[in-house]
C-alpha angles and dihedrals in degrees: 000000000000097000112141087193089055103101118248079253090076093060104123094249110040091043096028089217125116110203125178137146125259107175126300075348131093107198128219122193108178118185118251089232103071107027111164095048084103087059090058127077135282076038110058100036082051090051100055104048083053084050089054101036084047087049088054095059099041093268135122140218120227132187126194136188133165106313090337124109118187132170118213118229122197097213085067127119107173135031113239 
């Protein structure tokens, strides 16, 4: 992601997160690694007001890792 507005956090490896558009779709590729930093602030708060902003124009937010797909809402308070 190109965004100037996207905090210094969201670089790949400090965040070990890839994110780009495709489409109505933001893409999340999170590394298998670490598989619960999306979970963590500035992250989570981050992924849900794109949630939310995407949801607005007709868009959607998706987060994958390893075998894991999960679609971010932006209602939602807490992570399962």
């Amino acid at each position: 992601m190109r965004d100037p507005d996207v905090s210094e956090a969201w670089k790949p490896l400090t965040s070990k997160m890839l994110v780009y558009d495709q489409g109505p779709q933001v893409t999340v590729l999170v590394d298998p690694d670490h598989p619960t930093i999306w979970q963590q602030e500035p992250y989570s708060s981050d992924l849900k007001e794109w949630a939310q902003a995407a949801e607005a124009r007709g868009h959607y937010v998706i987060l994958f890792c390893g075998d894991d797909v999960v679609k971010i809402e932006p209602g939602v308070t807490a992570w399962a």
